[in-house]
Structure formats: C-alpha cells, structure tokens
MARRO-202837 format. One record per atom (N, C-alpha, C, O): residue number from 1; residue in three letters; chain; atom name; x, y, z. Coordinates in steps of 0.05 Angstrom, whole numbers, always signed. Each point is the difference from the previous one (the first is absolute). Layout:
residues N
{NUM, 'ALA', 'A', 'CA', {X, Y, Z}}
...
***
This chain:
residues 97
{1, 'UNK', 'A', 'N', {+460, -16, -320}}
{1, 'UNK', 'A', 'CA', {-15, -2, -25}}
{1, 'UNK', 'A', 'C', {+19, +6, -24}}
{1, 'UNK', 'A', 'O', {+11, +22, -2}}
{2, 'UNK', 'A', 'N', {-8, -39, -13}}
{2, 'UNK', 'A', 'CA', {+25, +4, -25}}
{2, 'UNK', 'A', 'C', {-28, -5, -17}}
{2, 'UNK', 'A', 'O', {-18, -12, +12}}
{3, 'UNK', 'A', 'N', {+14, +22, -41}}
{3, 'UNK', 'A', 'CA', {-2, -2, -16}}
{3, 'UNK', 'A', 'C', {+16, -8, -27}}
{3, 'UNK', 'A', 'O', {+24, +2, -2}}
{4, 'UNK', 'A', 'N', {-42, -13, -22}}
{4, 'UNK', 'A', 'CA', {+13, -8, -25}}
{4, 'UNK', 'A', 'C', {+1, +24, -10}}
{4, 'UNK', 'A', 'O', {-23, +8, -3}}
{5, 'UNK', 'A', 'N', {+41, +8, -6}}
{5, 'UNK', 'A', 'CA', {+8, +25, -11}}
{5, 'UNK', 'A', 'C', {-5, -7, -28}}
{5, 'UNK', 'A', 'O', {-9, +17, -15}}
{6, 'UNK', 'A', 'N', {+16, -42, +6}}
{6, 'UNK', 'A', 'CA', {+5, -5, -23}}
{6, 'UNK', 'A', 'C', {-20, +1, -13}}
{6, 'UNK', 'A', 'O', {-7, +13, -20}}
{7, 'UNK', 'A', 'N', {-9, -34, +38}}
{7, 'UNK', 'A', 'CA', {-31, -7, -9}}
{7, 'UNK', 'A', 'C', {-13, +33, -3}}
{7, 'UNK', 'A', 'O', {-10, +4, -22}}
{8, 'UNK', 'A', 'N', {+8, +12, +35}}
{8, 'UNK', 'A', 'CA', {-10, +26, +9}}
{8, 'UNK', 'A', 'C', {+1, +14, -28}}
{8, 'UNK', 'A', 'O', {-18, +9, -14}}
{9, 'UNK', 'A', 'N', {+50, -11, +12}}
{9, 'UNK', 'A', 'CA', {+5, +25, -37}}
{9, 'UNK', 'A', 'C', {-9, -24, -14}}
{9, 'UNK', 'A', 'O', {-8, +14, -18}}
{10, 'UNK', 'A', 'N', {+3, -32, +13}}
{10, 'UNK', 'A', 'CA', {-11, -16, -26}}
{10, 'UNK', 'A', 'C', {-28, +2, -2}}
{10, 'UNK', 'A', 'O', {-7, +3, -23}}
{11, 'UNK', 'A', 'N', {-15, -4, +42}}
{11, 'UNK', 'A', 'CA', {-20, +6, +2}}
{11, 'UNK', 'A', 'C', {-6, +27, -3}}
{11, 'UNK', 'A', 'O', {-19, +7, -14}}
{12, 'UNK', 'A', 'N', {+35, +10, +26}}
{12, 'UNK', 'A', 'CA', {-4, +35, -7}}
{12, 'UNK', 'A', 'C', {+0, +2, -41}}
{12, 'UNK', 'A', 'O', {-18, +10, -13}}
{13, 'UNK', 'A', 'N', {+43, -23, +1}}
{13, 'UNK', 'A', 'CA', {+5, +10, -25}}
{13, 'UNK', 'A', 'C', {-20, -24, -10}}
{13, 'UNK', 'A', 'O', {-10, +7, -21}}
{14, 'UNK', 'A', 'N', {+5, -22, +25}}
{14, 'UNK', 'A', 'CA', {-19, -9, -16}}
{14, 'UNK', 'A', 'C', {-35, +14, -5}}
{14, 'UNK', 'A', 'O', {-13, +4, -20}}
{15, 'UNK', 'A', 'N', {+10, +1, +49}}
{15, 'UNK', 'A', 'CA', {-27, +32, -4}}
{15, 'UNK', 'A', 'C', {+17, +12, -11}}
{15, 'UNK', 'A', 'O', {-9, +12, -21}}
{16, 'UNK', 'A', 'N', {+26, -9, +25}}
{16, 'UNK', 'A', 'CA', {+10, +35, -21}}
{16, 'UNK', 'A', 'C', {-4, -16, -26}}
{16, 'UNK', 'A', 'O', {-13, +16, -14}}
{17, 'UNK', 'A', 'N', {+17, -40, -2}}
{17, 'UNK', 'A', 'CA', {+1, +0, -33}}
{17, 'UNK', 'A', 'C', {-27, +5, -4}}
{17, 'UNK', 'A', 'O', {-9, +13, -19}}
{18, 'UNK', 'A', 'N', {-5, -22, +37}}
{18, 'UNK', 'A', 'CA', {-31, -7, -13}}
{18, 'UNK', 'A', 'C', {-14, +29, -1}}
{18, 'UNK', 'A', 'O', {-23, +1, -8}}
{19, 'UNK', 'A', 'N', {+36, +22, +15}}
{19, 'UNK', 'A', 'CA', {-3, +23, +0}}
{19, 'UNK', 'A', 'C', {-21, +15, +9}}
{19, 'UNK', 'A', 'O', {-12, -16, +14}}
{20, 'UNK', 'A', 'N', {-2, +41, -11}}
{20, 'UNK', 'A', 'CA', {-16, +9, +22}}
{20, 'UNK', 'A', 'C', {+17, +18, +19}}
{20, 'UNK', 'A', 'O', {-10, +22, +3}}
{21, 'UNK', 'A', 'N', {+27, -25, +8}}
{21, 'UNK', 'A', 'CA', {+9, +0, +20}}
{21, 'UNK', 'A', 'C', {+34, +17, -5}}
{21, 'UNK', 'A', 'O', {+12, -3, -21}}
{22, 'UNK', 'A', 'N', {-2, +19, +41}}
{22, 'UNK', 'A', 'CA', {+31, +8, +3}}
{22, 'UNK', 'A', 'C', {+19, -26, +8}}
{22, 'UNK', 'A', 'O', {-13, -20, +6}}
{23, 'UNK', 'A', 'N', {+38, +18, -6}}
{23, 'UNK', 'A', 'CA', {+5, -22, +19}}
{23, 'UNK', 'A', 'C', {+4, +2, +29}}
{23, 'UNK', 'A', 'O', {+2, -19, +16}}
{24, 'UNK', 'A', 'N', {-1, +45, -10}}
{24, 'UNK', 'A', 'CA', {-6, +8, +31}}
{24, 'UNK', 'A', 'C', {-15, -12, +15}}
{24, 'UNK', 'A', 'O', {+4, -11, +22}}
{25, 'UNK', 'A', 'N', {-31, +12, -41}}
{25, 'UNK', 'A', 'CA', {-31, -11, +17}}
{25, 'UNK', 'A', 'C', {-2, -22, -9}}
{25, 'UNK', 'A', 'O', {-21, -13, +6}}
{26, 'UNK', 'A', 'N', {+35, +3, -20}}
{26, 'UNK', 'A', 'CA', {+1, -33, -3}}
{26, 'UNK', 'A', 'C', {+18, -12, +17}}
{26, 'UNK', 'A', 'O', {-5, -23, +8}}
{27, 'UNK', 'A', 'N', {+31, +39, +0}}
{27, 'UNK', 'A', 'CA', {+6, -19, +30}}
{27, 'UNK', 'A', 'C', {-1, +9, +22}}
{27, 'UNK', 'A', 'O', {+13, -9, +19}}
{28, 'UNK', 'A', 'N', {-38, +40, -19}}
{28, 'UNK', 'A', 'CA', {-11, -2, +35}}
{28, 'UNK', 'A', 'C', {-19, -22, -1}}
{28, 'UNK', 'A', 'O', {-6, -8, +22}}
{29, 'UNK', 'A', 'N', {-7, -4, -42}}
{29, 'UNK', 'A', 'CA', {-22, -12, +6}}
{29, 'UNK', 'A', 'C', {+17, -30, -3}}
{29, 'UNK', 'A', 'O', {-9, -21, +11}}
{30, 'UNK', 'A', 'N', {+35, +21, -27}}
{30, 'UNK', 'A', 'CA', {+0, -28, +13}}
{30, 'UNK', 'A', 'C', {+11, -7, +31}}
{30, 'UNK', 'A', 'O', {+0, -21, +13}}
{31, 'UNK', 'A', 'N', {+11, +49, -8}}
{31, 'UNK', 'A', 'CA', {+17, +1, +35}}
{31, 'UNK', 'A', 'C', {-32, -15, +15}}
{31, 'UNK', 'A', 'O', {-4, -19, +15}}
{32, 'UNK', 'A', 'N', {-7, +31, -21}}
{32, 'UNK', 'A', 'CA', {-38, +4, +16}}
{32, 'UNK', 'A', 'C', {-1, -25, +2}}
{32, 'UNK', 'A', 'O', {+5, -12, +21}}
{33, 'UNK', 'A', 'N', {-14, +0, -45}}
{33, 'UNK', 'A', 'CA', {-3, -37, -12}}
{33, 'UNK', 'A', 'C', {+24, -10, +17}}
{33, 'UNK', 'A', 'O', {-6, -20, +13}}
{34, 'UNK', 'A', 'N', {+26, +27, -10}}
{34, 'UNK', 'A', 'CA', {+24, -24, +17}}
{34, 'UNK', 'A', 'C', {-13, +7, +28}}
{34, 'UNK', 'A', 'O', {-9, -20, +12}}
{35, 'UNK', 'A', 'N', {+8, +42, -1}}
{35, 'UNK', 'A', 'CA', {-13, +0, +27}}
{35, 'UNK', 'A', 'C', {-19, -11, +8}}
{35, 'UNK', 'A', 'O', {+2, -17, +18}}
{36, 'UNK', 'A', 'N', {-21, +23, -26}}
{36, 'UNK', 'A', 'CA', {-29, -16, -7}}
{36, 'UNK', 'A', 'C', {+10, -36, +3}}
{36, 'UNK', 'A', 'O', {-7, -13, +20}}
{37, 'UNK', 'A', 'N', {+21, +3, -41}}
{37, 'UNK', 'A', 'CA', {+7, -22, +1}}
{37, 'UNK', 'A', 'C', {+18, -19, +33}}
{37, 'UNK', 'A', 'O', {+0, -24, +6}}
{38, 'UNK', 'A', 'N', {+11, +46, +7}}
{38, 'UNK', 'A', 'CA', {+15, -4, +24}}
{38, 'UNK', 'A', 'C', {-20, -3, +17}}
{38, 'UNK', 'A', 'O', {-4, -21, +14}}
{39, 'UNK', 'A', 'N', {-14, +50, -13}}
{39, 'UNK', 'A', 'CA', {-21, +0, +26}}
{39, 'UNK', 'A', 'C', {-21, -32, -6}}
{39, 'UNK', 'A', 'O', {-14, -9, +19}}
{40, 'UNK', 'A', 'N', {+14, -2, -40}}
{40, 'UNK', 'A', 'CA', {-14, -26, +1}}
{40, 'UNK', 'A', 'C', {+11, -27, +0}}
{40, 'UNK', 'A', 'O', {-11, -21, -7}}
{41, 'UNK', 'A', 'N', {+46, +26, +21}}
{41, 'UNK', 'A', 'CA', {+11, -28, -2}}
{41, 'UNK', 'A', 'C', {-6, -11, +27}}
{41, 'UNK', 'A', 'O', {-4, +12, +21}}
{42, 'UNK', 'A', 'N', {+5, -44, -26}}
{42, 'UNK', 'A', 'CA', {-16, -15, +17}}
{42, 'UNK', 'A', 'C', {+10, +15, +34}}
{42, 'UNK', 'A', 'O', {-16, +8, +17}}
{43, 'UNK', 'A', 'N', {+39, -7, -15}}
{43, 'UNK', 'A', 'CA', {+13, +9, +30}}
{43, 'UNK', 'A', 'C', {-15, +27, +10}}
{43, 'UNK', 'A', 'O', {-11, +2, +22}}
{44, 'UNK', 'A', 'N', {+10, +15, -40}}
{44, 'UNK', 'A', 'CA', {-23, +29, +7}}
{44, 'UNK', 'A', 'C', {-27, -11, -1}}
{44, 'UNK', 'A', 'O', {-16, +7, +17}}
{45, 'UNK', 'A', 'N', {+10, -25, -36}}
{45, 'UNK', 'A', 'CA', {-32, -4, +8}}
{45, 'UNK', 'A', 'C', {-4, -23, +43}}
{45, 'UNK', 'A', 'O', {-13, -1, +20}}
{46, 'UNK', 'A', 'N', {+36, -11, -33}}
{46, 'UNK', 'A', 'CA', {+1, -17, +33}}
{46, 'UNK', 'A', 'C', {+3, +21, +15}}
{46, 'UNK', 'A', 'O', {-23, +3, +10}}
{47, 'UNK', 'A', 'N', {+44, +19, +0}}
{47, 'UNK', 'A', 'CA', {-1, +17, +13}}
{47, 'UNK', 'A', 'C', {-28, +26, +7}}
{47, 'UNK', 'A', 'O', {-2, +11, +22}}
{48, 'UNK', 'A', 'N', {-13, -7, -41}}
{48, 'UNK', 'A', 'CA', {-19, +17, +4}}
{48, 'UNK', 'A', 'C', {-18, -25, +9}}
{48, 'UNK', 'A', 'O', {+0, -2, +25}}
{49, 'UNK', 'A', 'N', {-11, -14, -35}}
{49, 'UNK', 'A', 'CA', {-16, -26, +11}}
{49, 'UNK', 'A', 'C', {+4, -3, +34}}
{49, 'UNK', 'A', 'O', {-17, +2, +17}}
{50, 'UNK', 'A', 'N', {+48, -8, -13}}
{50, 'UNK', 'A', 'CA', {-1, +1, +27}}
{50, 'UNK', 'A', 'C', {+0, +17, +18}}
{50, 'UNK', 'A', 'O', {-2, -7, +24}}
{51, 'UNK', 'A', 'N', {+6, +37, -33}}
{51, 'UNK', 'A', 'CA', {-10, +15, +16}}
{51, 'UNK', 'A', 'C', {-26, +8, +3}}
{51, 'UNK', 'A', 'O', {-8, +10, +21}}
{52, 'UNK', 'A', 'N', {-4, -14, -41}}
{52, 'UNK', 'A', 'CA', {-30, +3, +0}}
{52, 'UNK', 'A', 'C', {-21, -8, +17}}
{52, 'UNK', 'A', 'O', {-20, +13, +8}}
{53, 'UNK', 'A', 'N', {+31, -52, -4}}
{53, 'UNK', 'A', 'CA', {-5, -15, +19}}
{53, 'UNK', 'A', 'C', {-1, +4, +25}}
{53, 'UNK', 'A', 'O', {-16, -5, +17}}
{54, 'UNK', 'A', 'N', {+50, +20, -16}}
{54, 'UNK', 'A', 'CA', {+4, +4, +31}}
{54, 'UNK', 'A', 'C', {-15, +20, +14}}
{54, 'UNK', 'A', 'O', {-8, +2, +24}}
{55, 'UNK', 'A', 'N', {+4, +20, -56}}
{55, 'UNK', 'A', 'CA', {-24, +26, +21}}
{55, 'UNK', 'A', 'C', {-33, -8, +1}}
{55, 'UNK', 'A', 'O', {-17, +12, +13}}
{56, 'UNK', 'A', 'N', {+13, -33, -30}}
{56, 'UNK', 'A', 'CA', {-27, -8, +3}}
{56, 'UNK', 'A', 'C', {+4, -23, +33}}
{56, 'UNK', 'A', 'O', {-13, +6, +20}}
{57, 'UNK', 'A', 'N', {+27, -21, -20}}
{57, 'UNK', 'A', 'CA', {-2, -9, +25}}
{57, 'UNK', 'A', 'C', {-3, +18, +26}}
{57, 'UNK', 'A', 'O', {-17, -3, +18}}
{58, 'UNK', 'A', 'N', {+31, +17, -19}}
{58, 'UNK', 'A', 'CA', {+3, +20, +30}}
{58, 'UNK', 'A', 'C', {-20, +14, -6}}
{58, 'UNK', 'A', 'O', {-16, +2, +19}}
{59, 'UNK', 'A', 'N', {+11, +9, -37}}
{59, 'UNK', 'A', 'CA', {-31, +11, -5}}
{59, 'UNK', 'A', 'C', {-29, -18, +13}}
{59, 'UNK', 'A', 'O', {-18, +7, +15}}
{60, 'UNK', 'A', 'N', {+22, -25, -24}}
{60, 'UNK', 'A', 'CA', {-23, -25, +18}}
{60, 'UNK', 'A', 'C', {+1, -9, +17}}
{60, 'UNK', 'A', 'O', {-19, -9, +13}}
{61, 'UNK', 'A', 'N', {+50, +11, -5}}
{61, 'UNK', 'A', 'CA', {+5, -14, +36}}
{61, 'UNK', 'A', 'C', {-14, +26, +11}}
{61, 'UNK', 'A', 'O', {-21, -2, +13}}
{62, 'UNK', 'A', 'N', {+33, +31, -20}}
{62, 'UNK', 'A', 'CA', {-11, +17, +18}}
{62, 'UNK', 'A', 'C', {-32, +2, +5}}
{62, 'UNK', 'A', 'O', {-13, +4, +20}}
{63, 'UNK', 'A', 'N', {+4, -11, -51}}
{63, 'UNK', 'A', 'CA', {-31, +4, +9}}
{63, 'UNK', 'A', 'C', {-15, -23, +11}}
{63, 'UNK', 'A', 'O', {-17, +3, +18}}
{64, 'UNK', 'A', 'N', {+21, -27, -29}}
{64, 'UNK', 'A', 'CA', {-7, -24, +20}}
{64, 'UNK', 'A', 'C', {+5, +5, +41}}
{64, 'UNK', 'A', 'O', {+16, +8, +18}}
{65, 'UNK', 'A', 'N', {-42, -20, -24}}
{65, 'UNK', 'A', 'CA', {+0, +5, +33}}
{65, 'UNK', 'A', 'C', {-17, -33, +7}}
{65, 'UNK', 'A', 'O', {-16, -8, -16}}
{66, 'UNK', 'A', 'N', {+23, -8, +42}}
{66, 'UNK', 'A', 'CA', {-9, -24, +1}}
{66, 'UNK', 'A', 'C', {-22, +11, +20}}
{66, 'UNK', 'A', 'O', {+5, +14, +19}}
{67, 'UNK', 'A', 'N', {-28, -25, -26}}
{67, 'UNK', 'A', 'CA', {-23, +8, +10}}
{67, 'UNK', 'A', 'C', {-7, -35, +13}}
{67, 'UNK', 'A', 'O', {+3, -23, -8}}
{68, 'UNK', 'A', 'N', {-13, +35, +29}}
{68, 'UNK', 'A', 'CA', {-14, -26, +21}}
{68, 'UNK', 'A', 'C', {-27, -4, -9}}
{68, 'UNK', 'A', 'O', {-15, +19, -4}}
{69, 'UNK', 'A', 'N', {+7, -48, +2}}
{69, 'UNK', 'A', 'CA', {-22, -18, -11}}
{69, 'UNK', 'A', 'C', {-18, -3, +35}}
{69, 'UNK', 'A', 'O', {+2, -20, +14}}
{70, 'UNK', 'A', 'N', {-14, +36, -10}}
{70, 'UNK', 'A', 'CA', {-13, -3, +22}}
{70, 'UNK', 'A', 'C', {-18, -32, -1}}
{70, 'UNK', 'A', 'O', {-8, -10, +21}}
{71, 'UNK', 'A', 'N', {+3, -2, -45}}
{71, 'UNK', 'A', 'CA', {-9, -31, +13}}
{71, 'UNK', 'A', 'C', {+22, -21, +2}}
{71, 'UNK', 'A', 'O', {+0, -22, +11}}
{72, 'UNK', 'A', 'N', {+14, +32, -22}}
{72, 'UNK', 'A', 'CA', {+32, -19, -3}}
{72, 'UNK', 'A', 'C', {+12, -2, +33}}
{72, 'UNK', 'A', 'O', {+14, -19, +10}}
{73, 'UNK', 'A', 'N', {-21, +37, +1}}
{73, 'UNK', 'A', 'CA', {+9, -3, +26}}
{73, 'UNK', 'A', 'C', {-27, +10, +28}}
{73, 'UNK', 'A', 'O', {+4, +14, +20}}
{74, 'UNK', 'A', 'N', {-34, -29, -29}}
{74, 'UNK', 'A', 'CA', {-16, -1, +8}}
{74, 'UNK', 'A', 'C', {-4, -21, +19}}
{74, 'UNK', 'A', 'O', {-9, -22, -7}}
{75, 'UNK', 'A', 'N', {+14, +26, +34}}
{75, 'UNK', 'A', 'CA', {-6, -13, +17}}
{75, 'UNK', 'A', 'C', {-19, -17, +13}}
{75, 'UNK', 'A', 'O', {+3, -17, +18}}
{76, 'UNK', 'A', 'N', {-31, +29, -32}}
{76, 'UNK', 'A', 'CA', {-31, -8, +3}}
{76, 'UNK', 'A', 'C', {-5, -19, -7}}
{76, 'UNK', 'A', 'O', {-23, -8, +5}}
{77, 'UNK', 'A', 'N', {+47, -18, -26}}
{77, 'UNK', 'A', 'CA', {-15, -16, -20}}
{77, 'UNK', 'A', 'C', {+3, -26, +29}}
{77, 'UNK', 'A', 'O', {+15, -5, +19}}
{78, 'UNK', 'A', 'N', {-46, -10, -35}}
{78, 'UNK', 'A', 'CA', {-8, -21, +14}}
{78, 'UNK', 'A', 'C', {+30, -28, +8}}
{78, 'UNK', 'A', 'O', {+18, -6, -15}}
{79, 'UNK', 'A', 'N', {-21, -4, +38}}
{79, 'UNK', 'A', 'CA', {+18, -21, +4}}
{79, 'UNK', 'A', 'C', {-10, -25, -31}}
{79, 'UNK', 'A', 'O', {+15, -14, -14}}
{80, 'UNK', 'A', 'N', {-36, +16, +15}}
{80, 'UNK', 'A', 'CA', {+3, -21, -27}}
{80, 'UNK', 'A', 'C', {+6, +8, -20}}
{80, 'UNK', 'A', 'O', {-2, -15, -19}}
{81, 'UNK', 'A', 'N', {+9, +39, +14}}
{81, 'UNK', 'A', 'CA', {+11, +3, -32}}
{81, 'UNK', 'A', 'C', {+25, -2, +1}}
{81, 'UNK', 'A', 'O', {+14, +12, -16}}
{82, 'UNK', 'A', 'N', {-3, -29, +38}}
{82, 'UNK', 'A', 'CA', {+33, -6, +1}}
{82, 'UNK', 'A', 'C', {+0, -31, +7}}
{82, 'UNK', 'A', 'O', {+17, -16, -11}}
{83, 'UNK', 'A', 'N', {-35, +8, +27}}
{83, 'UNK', 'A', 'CA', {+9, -34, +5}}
{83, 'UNK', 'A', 'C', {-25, -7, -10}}
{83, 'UNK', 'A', 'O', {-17, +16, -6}}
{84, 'UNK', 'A', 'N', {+16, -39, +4}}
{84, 'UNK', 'A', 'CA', {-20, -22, -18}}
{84, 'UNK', 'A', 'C', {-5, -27, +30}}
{84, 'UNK', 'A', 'O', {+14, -20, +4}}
{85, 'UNK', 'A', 'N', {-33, +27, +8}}
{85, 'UNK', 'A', 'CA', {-11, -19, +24}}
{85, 'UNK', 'A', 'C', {-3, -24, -8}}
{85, 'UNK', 'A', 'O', {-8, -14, +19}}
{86, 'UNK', 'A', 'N', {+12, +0, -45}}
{86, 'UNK', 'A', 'CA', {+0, -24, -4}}
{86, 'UNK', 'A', 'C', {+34, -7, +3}}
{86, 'UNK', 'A', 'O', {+5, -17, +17}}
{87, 'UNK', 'A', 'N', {+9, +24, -26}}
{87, 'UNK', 'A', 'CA', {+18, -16, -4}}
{87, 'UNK', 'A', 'C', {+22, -7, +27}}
{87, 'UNK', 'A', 'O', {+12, +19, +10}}
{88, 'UNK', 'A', 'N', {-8, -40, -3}}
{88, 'UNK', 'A', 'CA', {+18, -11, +17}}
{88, 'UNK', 'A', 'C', {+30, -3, +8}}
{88, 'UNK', 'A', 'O', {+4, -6, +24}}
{89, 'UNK', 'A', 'N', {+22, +11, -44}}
{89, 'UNK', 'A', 'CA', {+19, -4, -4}}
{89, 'UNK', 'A', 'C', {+7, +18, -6}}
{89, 'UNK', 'A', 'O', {-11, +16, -15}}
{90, 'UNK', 'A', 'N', {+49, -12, +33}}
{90, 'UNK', 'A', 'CA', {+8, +23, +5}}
{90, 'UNK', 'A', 'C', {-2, +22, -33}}
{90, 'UNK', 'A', 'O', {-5, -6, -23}}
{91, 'UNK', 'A', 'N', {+8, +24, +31}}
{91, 'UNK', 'A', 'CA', {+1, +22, -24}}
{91, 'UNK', 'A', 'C', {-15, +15, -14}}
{91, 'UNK', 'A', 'O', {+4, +22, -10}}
{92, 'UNK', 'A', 'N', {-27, -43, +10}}
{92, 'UNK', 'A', 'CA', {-23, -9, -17}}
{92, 'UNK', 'A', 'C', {-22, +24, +0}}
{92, 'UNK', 'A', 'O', {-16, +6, -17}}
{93, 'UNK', 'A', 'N', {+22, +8, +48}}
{93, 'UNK', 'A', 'CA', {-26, +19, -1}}
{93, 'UNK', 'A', 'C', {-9, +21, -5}}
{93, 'UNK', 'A', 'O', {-22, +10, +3}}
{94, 'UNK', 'A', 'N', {+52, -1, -14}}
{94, 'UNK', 'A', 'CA', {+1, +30, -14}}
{94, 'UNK', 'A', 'C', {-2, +3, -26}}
{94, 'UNK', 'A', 'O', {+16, -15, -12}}
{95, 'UNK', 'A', 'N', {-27, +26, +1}}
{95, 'UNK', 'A', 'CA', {-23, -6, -25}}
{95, 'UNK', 'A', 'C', {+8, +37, -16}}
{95, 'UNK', 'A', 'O', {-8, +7, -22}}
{96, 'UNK', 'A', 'N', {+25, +12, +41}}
{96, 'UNK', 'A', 'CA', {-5, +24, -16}}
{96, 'UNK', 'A', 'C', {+11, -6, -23}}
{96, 'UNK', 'A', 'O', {-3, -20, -14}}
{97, 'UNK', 'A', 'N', {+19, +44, +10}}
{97, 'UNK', 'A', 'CA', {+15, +11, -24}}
{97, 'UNK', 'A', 'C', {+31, -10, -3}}
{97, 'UNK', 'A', 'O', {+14, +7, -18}}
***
C-alpha cells in the first residue's frame, strides 16, 4: 500500500486554511480519508467480496443436506403411467418424464 503523500499534505493544509481546526487534526483526518479511500479500492472490495462468498458457500454446503423424494423413487406407480398400450413402434411406449 503506497499512498499520495502529496495529495495527503494538500488536502490536510487546505482544512487547515478554512480553519476550525490545528494542522495536526487536519492531517490525522486526512491520513483517515486516504485509508478509508484504500480499504474501498476496487481490488479490496474484490478481495472481501470473494471471501465473503467463499464463507457463505461452505456455510451452505455444510448445511445443505440432499434429502430423498420418497415418490421420486416410488415403486408402486401403475405400468400405465409409463407405456401408452396404443402405440406400436419401437420407443414409442414410454410416456414418463
């Protein structure tokens, strides 16, 4: 992390003319303002983004659990709700899903 030093004291003495202020606390608060400005460059916002992601994922893999559809693999269903007794030609008679 390099900062504009330059930029830093020109922004500090410019709060200092407008007055209020020491110039001390006009360039801790512009040191503050340049940090501030770092923690929101695109590469730190990509970086917290993707870690964020990565702990919400493993967070959901762990709690996801694949649960069995007891009619999905219901053995009871009728021979005609799979073939169609009219039709003749190969292929033709399987009608599921």
């Amino acid at each position: 992390m390099s900062y504009n030093l330059s930029q830093i004291m020109k922004s500090a003495h410019r709060n200092y003319k407008k007055g209020g202020k020491t110039f001390s606390e006009c360039l801790k608060s512009a040191w503050s303002f340049a940090k501030l400005q770092e923690s929101f460059s695109p590469e730190a916002v990509k970086s917290r983004t993707d870690k964020f992601l990565a702990e919400r994922h493993e967070a959901m893999s762990k709690t996801a659990k694949a649960t069995l559809s007891k009619e999905y693999n219901n053995l009871n269903i009728p021979v005609s709700a799979y073939y169609n007794p009219n039709s003749t030609h190969y292929g033709a008679h399987y009608v599921g899903d």
